[in-house]
Each structure stands twice: as structure tokens, then as C-alpha cells.
C-alpha positions as CSV (number, residue, x, y, z in Angstrom):
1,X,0.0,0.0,0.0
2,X,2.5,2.2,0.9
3,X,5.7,3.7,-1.1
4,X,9.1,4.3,0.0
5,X,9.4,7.6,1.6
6,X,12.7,9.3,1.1
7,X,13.9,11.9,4.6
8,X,14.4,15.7,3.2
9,X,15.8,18.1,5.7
10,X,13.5,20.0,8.0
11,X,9.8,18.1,6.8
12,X,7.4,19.2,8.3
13,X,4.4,17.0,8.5
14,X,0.5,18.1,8.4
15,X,-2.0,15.4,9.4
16,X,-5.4,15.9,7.6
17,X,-8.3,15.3,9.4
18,X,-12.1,17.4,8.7
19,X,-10.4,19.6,6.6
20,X,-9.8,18.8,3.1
21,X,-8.5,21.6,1.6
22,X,-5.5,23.8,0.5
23,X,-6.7,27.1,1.1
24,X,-7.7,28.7,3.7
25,X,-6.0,26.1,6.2
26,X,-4.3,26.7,9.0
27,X,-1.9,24.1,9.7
28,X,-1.0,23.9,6.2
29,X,-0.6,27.2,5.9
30,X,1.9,27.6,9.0
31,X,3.7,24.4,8.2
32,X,4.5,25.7,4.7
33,X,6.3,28.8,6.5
34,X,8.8,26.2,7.7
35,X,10.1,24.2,4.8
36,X,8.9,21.2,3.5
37,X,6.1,19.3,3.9
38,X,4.8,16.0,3.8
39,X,0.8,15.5,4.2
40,X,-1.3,12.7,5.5
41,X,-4.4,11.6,6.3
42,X,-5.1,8.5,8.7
43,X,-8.1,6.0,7.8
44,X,-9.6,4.2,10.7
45,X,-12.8,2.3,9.7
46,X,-13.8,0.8,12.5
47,X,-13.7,3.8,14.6
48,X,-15.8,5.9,12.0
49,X,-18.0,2.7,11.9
50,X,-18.6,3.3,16.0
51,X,-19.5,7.0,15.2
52,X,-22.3,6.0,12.5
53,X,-20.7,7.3,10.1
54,X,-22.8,7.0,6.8
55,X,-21.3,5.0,3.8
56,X,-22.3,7.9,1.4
57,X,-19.9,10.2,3.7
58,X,-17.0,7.7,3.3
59,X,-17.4,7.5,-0.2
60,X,-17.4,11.5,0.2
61,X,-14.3,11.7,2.3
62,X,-12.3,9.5,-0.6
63,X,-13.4,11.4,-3.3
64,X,-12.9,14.3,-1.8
65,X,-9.1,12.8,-1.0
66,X,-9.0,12.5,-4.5
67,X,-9.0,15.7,-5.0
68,X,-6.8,17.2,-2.2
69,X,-4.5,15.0,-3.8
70,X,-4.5,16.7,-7.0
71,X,-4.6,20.3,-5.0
72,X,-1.6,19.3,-3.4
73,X,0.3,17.8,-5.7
74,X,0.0,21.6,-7.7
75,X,2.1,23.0,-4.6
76,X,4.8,20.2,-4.4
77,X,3.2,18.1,-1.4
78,X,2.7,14.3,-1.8
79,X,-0.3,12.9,0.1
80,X,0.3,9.9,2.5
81,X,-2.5,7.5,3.6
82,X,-2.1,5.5,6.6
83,X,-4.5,2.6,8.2
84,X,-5.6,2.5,11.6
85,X,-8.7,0.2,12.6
86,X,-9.6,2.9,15.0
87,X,-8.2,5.8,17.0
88,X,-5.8,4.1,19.6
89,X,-3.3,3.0,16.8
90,X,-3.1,6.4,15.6
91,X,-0.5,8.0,17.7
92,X,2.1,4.8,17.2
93,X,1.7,5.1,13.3
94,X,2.4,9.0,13.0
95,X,5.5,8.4,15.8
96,X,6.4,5.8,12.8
97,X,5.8,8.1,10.0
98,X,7.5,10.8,11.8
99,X,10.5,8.7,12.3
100,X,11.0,7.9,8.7
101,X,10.3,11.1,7.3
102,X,12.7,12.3,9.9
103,X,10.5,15.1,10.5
104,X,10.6,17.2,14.0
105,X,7.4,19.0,13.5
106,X,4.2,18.1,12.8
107,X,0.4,20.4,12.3
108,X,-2.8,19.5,12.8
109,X,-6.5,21.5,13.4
110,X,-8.0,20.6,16.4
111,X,-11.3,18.8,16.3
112,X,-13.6,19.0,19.8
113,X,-15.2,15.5,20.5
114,X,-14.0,13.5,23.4
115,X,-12.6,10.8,21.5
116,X,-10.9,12.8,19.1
117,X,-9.6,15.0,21.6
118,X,-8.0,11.9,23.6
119,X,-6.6,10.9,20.5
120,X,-4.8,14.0,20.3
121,X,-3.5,14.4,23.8
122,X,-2.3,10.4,23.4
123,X,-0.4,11.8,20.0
124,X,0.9,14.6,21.3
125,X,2.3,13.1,24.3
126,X,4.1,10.2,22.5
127,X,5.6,12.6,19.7
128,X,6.5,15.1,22.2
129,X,8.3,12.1,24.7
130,X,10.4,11.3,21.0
131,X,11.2,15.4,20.6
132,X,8.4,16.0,17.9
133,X,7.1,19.2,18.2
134,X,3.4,19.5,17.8
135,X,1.7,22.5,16.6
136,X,-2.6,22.5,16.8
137,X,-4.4,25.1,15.6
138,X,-8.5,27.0,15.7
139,X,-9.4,26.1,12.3
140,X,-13.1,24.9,11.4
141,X,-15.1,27.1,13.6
142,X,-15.6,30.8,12.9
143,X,-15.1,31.3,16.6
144,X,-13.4,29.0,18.7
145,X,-14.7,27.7,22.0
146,X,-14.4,29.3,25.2
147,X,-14.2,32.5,23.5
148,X,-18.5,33.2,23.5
149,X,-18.8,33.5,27.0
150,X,-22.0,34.9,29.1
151,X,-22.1,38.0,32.0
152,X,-20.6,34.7,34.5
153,X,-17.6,33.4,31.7
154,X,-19.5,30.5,30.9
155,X,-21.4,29.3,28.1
156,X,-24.5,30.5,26.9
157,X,-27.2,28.0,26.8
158,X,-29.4,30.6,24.5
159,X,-29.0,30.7,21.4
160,X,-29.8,34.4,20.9
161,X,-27.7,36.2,23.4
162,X,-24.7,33.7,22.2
163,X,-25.1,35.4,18.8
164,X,-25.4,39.3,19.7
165,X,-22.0,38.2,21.1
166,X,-20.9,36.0,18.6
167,X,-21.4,39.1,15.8
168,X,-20.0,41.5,18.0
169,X,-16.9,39.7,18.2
170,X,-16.7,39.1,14.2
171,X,-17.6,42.7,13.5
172,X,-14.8,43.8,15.9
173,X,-12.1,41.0,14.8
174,X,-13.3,40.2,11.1
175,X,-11.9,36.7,10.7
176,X,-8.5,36.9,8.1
177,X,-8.2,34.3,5.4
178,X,-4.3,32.5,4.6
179,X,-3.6,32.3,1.3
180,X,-2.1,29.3,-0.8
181,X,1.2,27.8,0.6
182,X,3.8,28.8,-1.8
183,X,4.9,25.5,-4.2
184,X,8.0,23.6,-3.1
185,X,10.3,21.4,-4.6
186,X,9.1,18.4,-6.3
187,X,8.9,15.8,-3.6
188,X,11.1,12.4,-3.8
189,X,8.4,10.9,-1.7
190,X,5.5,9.7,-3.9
191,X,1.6,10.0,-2.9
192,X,0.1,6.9,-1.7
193,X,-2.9,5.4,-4.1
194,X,-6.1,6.2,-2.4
195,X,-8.4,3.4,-3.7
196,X,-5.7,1.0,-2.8
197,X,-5.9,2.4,0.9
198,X,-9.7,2.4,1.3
199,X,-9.9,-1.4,-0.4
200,X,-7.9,-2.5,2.0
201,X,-9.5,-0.7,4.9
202,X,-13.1,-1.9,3.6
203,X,-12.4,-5.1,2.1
204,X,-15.1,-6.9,4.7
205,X,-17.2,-3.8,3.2
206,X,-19.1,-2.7,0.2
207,X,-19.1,1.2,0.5
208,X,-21.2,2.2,-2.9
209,X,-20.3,5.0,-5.1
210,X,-23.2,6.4,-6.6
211,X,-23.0,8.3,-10.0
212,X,-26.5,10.0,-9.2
213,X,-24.8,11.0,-5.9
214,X,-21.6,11.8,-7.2
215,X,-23.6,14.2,-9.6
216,X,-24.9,15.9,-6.8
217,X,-22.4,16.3,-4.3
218,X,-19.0,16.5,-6.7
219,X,-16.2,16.4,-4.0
220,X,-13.0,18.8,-3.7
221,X,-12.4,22.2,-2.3
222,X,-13.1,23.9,-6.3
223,X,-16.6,21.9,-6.4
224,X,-17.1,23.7,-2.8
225,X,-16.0,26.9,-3.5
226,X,-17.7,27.1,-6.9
227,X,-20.9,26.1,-5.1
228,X,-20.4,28.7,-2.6
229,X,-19.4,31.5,-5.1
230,X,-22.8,30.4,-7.1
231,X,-24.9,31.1,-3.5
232,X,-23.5,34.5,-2.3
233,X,-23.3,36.4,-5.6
234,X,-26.9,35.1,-7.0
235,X,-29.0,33.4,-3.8
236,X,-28.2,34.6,-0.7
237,X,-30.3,38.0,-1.1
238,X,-33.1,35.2,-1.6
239,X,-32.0,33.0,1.8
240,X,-34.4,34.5,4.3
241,X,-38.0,34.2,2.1
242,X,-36.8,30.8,-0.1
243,X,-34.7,28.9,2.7
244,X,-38.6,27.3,3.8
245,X,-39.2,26.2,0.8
246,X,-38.5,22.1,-0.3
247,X,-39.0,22.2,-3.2
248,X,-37.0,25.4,-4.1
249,X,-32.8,25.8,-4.6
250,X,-32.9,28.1,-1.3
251,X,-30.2,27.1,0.8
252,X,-26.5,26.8,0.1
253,X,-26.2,23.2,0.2
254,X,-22.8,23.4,1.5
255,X,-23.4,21.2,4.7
256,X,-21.3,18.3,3.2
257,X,-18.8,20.4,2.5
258,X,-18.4,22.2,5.9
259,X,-18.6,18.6,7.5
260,X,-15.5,17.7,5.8
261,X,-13.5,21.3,5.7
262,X,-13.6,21.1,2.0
263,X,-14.6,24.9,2.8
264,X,-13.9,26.8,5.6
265,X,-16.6,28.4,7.8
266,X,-14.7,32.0,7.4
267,X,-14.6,31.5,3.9
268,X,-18.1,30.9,3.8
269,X,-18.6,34.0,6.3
270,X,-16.4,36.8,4.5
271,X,-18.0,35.5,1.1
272,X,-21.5,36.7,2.0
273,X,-21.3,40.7,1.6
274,X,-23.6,42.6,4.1
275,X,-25.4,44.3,1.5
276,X,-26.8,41.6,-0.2
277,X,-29.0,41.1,2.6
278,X,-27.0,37.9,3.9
279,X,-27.5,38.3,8.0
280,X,-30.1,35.3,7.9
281,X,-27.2,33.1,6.4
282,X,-24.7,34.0,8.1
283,X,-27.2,32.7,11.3
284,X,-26.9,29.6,10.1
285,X,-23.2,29.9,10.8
286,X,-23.8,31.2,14.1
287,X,-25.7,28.1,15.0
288,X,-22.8,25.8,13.8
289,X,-20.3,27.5,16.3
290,X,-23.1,27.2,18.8
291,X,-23.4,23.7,18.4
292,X,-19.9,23.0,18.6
293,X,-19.2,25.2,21.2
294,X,-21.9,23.6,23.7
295,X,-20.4,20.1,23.2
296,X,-17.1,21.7,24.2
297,X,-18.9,23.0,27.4
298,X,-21.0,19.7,28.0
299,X,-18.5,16.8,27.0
300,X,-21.3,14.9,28.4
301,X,-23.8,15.4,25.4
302,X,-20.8,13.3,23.6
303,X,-22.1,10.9,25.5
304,X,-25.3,10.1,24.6
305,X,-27.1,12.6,27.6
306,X,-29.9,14.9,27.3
307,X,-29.1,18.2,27.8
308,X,-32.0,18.6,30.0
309,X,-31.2,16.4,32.6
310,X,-34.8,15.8,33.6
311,X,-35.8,14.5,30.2
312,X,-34.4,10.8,31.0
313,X,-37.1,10.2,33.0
314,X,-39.2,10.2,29.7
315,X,-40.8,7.1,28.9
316,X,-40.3,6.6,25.2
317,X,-42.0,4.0,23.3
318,X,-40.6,0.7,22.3
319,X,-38.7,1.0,18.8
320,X,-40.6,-1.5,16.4
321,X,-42.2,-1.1,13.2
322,X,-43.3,2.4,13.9
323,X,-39.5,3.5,14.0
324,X,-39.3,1.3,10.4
325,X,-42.1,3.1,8.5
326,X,-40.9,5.8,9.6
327,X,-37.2,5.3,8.6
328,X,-38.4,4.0,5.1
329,X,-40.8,7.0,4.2
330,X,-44.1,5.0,5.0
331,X,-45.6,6.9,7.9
332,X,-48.5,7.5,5.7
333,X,-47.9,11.8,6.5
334,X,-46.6,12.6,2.8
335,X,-44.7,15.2,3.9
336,X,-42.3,13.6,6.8
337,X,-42.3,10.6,4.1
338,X,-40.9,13.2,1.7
339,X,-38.2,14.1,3.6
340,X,-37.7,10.7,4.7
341,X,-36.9,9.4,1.3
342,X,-35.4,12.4,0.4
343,X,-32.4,11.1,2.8
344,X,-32.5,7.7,1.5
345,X,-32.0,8.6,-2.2
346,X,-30.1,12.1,-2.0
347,X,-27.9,11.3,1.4
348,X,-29.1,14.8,2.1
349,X,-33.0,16.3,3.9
350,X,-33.7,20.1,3.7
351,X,-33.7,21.6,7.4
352,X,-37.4,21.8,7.3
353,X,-37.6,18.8,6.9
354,X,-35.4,17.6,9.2
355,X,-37.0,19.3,12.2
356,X,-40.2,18.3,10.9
357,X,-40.0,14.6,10.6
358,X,-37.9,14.1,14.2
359,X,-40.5,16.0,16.2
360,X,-42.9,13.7,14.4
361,X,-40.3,10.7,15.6
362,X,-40.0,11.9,19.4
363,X,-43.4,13.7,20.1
364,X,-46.3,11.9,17.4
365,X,-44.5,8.5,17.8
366,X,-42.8,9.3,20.9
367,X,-39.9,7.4,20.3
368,X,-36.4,7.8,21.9
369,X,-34.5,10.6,19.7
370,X,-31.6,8.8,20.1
371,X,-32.9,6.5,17.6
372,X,-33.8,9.0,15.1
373,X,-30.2,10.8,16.0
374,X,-28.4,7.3,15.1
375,X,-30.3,6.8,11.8
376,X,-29.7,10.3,10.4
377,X,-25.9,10.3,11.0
378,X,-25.9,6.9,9.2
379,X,-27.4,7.8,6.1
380,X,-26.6,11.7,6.0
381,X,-23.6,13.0,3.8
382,X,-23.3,15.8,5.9
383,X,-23.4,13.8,9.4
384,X,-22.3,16.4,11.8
385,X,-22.4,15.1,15.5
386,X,-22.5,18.3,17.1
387,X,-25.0,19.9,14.2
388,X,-27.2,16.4,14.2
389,X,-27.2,15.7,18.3
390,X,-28.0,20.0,18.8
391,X,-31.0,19.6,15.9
392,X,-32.3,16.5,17.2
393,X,-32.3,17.7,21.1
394,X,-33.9,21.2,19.7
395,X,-37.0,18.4,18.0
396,X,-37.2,16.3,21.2
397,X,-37.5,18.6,23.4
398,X,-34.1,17.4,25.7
399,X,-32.1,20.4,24.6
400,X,-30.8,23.6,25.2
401,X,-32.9,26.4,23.6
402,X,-35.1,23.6,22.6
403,X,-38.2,24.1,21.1
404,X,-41.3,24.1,23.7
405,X,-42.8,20.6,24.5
406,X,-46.2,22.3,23.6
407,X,-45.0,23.6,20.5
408,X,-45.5,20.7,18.3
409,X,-45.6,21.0,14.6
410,X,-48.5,19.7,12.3
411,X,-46.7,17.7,9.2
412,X,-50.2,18.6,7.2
413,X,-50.3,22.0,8.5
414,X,-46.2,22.8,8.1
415,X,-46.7,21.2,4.0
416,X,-49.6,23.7,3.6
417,X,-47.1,26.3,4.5
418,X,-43.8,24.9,3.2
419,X,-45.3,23.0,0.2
420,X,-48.6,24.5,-0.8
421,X,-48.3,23.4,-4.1
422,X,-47.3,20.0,-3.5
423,X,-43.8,20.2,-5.7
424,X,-41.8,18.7,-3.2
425,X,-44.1,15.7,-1.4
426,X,-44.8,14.6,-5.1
427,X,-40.7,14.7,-6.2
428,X,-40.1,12.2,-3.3
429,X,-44.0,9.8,-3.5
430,X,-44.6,9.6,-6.5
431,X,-47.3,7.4,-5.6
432,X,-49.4,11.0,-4.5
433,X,-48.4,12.5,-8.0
434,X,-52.0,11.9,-9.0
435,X,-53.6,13.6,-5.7
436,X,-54.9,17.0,-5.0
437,X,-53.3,19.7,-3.5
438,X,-56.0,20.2,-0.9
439,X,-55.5,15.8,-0.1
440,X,-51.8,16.1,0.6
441,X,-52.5,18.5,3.5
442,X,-55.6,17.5,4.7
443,X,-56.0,13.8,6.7
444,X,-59.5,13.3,5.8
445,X,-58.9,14.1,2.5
446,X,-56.1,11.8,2.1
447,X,-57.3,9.1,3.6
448,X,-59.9,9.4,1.1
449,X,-58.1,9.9,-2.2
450,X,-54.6,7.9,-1.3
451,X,-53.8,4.9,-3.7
452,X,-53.9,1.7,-2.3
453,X,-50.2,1.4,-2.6
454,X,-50.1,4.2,-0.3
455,X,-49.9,3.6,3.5
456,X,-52.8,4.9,6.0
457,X,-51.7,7.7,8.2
458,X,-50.0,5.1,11.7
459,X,-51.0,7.2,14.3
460,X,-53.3,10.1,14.9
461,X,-51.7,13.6,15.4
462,X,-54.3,15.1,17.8
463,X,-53.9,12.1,20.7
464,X,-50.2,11.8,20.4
465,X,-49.7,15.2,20.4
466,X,-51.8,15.4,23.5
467,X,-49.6,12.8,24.7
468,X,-46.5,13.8,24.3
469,X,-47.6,17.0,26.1
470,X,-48.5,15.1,29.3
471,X,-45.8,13.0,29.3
472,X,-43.1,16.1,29.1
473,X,-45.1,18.0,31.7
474,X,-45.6,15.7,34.3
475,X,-41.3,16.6,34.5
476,X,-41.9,20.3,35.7
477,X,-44.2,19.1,38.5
């Protein structure tokens, strides 16, 4: 798999992690300012397999490693790829590479879960012990954590105050973007072949590459910069009335990409020009740092705990066939199966929809969110723990700065709104193509008009909704 690798003087090393790019990045940039350098990036299947990672996302990540490659290769950097089956092997095989490389440095952008930060405290203190200097830098996150902090120094647990102070700090320290590292030398050290590396990390494993995917999420820093550059200079005016909207081109679509650090969030942020009417999108940033920066403050959300402390004392229901219709788009609510099916064939669900269809999971079927939380990051290309565990505890209730337990939305009700016309639910069931519009938001209408083909509606919104309010009040008594 691997190639010889020939020791230059003063190679510096840069280990890739979510952040699959060449501008714009921070340990590249600074480990370009001292000589050589050598990157790589570090496979471990079976720990991405613990963290649900989706198969499409993996199939992202080496496309996208694809093109890094070819990035790189423009500026004189060869691209290792090294195997780990999970994170504990890690720090051992960069103490190797670093040995026969003969590098003393080596830069990386730190990531904030708990495993990934042990990983990095278990690297650095081996390298360091062997008299490798480590260098981690604030790279994915407009705003780093710790740095938001509330009238007491802590961390906000609003979303809205978090943000007045979140924009006061950008407006008053605009983030700075780093250029392309200048090209070096041609490198005696060849890169590694990347489908050779992920065959032999999957070969128990079939992870599909799908042309209708590919199509829709091409992979590299240019596919993500040409998508962003498309968004601010034509869309973004439009973000605030369209981003609603299904069945309309209203958002960016540049989740996958942030996921991954194809792009960088301050490349997304000083891209949208205040006069084109951009605050709502730039929102949508906000909330990303907030996520991230309340899993920083509440390592224990990493672990699979409510926010709301009181909320495990909610007794779900069992997870049975209900969870399965409801996973395969055949709830018999057109618009959560919409969304629902959007996921299984695109990889990808509009935000609507996405809040939508898990409050109709935890509060109409009042199922654990956990399961819904599980399902999405294994299927989504964009899986995001921090954005996926905040989004699902905003749904369910459990969260900070969560949505009310009253305030439950109506799937016909939020179509009427969201899809009036019925472009959207009819794109994903076809098997409604045929119906009116007035049937696909009314129950009684549907139930009337559906095909055969076409499940009955599995529970009744008005008693589980009544439900669900019970249950989560009987926890402030």
C-alpha cells in the first residue's frame, strides 16, 4: 500500500483530518512557513464505523481525498494515507511516519469531541516524549470555543444572546483568510494510491459510489468553492423568504462540504457581503459555532445525555415497526415521508424537513431521539455530530434552547405552508403525484383519495400530540 518515503531536511508533516483543503488552512498554511512538507491523512474504519458514520460520507471523504491530492500535488506536497482500525493505533503510526520522514514538527486543526480530543492528547504526548514538536491550531469554527462566553464566563445555553455576542466579536475582529502555501520542490516521496488504501480498509465492506450522488455532491475544495461563489453572488439575497421552501434551490447546500473542511466556515462568512441582505445566512453559521461550542462546554452530550437532565425520565416507546415506516418514508404523512426518502436517495434532507419529521419521531410517535439521532448520521452526507445531536435535542425537546414541549408542529399544517403546491411531497412519493393539492394537507382528504399502494396515516396527530404534552409536563411538576 505504501511507497518508500525518502527523509528531506526540515519536513514538516501536516495530518489531515475534517479539513480537506489547501486554502484557507491553517496548519498547512503555517507548516508551509517552515520548509517542506509532507501530508497525510489517517483511515480508521472501524472507529468511523462506531461513530455511524454513513457509507455515502466515506465515499465523500475518498473522493474528496482524490481531490486534495491533485490540489496538493500543484504546490509540491505528496499525500500519504495511513490505516488505523480505530483511533488508539493512531499516535504509534504518525511516531512511525515521523521517524522515517525524519520530521521534528508536525500540524494539525484541532477537532472538539471527546474521543478525538483523547486521541490528540495520546499523539501529542508520545511525539513530544520522541522530541516532535506538535503545533494545533483554531481552524473549522468561525469562533473558537471558550471564546462566547455569558455576563458569569461561561457558556451561553441561548441561542440568541450567544449570537449578539458571537457578531459583535466578528464585526470587531473580522476573521482573516491564509492564502495558498507557496509550491515547493518536487517531492522524492511519492503520494500513496487512495483506492488502494480504502480497499484494504473496507475489504469486509461494500461502500457504494453512486453516480447519481456523485452528480450531486461533486467532491473537492473547487466543487465547494464554486458552489459557494454560485450562492452569495446570486441566492443569498433570496436565503431569508426561499430557505422554507423544499422544493426550491434556497439554501447553500454546503453542509457536506463544511462537514469535511472542503470549505472553511470564514470562507463561507467573509464570502456573503452585508449588503446583499445575507444576516439570515450568516445565522446559520452562528448556530454551527453554537453547536460545537456547547459540546465543548458539556462533554457529556458526547455521551449520549440529554441536555435537559430531567428528560431521562421520559418514557419513550418501544422501537418497532413504527421507528421502520418511519425510517423508510411510509408513515402514511406525505410530507415527513418526503423528507424521509429524500435522505435515502439524495444522502441529504432540507432543514425543514429535518426538524419536521424528528418531532414527528419523538413527540407523534414518541420514540427515543436517540434512535432517530443514530439513523440520520448513518445515512446523512453531511453527518455532523455536534449539528445532528444540537438539531435532534432542539426536535425532542431534551435540549438547550429547545423548542417548547407544547410547540408541536403539524406535518399537514407545516406542507400547507412549506409545500402549498405539493412540488416537493410529489418529487419524493410519487405514488401521490396523482392527488390533489387540498388531499396532501388535509387527513381526511387523504385518507380518502390515497392509492392503495399508499400507506394509512400510523398514528393520529391530535392524541399523540396530547400525549406527548403530558408526558413532558408531568417533568416540571
Amino acid at each position: 500500500m505504501t511507497k518508500p518515503i525518502s527523509k528531506t531536511k526540515d519536513t514538516s508533516l501536516v495530518w489531515f483530518r475534517n479539513d480537506l483543503r489547501t486554502s484557507d488552512n491553517t496548519a498547512l498554511w503555517n507548516a508551509s512557513q517552515h520548509g517542506p512538507v509532507i501530508a497525510v491523512f489517517i483511515l480508521t474504519p472501524e472507529q468511523w464505523q462506531s461513530h455511524d458514520m454513513a457509507d455515502l460520507k466515506v465515499d465523500f471523504i475518498k473522493r474528496s481525498l482524490h481531490s486534495l491530492e491533485a490540489e496538493l500535488s500543484t504546490l509540491g506536497i505528496p499525500l500519504l494515507v495511513r490505516l488505523c482500525p480505530d483511533y488508539s493505533s493512531v499516535p504509534d503510526t504518525l511516531a512511525i511516519l515521523a521517524r522515517e520522514t525524519g520530521t521534528k514538527k508536525i500540524f494539525w486543526n484541532q477537532e472538539y469531541l471527546l474521543n478525538e480530543i483523547d486521541r490528540d492528547n495520546q499523539t501529542r504526548s508520545l511525539l513530544e516524549s520522541e522530541g516532535i514538536q506538535c503545533n494545533c491550531y483554531e481552524d473549522s469554527l468561525i469562533i473558537p470555543p471558550g471564546q462566547v462566553k455569558n455576563g458569569s464566563g461561561g457558556m451561553y445555553k441561548v441561542f440568541t444572546p450567544f449570537y449578539r455576542n458571537w457578531s459583535e466579536q466578528v464585526q470587531s475582529f473580522p476573521p482573516e483568510l491564509l492564502h495558498l502555501p507557496k509550491k515547493q520542490a518536487a517531492p522524492s516521496t511519492k503520494s500513496d494510491d487512495i483506492e488502494e488504501c480504502f480497499d484494504l480498509a473496507y475489504r469486509n465492506l461494500t461502500i457504494p459510489s453512486n453516480p447519481a450522488i456523485n452528480s450531486l455532491w461533486p467532491a473537492g475544495e473547487k466543487a465547494a468553492r464554486n458552489r459557494l461563489d454560485a450562492f452569495t453572488n446570486e441566492d443569498v439575497g433570496d436565503y431569508s423568504t426561499l430557505r422554507d421552501n423544499p422544493a426550491m434551490e434556497g439554501t447553500s447546500s454546503l453542509s457536506p462540504y463544511l462537514s469535511i473542511g472542503a470549505i472553511s466556515a470564514r470562507q463561507c462568512l467573509l464570502s456573503a457581503e452585508p449588503g446583499k441582505n445575507s444576516e439570515p445566512w450568516i445565522r446559520q453559521l452562528a448556530w454551527r459555532d453554537f453547536y460545537n461550542h456547547l459540546v465543548c462546554a458539556y462533554p457529556d452530550m458526547v455521551k449520549g445525555e440529554p441536555f435537559q437532565k430531567k428528560t431521562n425520565h421520559i418514557q419513550w416507546r418501544p422501537c418497532g415497526t413504527d421507528f421502520q415506516a418511519w425510517a423508510q418514508g411510509m408513515t402514511g404523512q406525505p410530507f415527513v415521508d418526503a423528507g424521509m426518502r429524500q435522505l435515502i436517495q439524495t444522502g441529504w434532507m432540507h432543514n425543514r424537513l429535518r426538524m419536521i419529521t424528528a418531532m414527528f419521531l419523538t413527540k407523534n410517535l414518541f420514540i427515543d431521539w436517540h434512535f432517530g439521532e443514530k439513523h440520520f448520521m448513518q445515512n446523512l452526507i453531511d453527518g455532523d455530530f455536534a449539528l445532528n445531536n444540537g438539531g435532534w435535542q432542539w426536535s425532542a425537546s431534551t435540549g438547550t434552547d429547545a423548542a417548547p414541549y407544547f410547540r408541536i408542529f403539524n406535518p399537514f399544517s407545516q406542507s400547507q405552508r412549506f409545500d402549498p403546491t405539493g412540488s416537493y411531497i410529489r418529487t419524493y412519493v410519487p405514488e401521490l403525484k396523482n392527488l390533489s393539492d387540498a388531499a396532501l394537507h388535509n387527513p381526511l382528504k387523504l385518507a380518502k383519495e390515497k392509492p392503495q399502494d399508499y400507506p394509512s396515516l400510523i398514528v393520529d396527530l391530535k392524541i399523540s400530540r396530547a400525549s406527548a404534552i403530558e408526558a413532558f409536563s408531568s417533568l416540571t411538576k
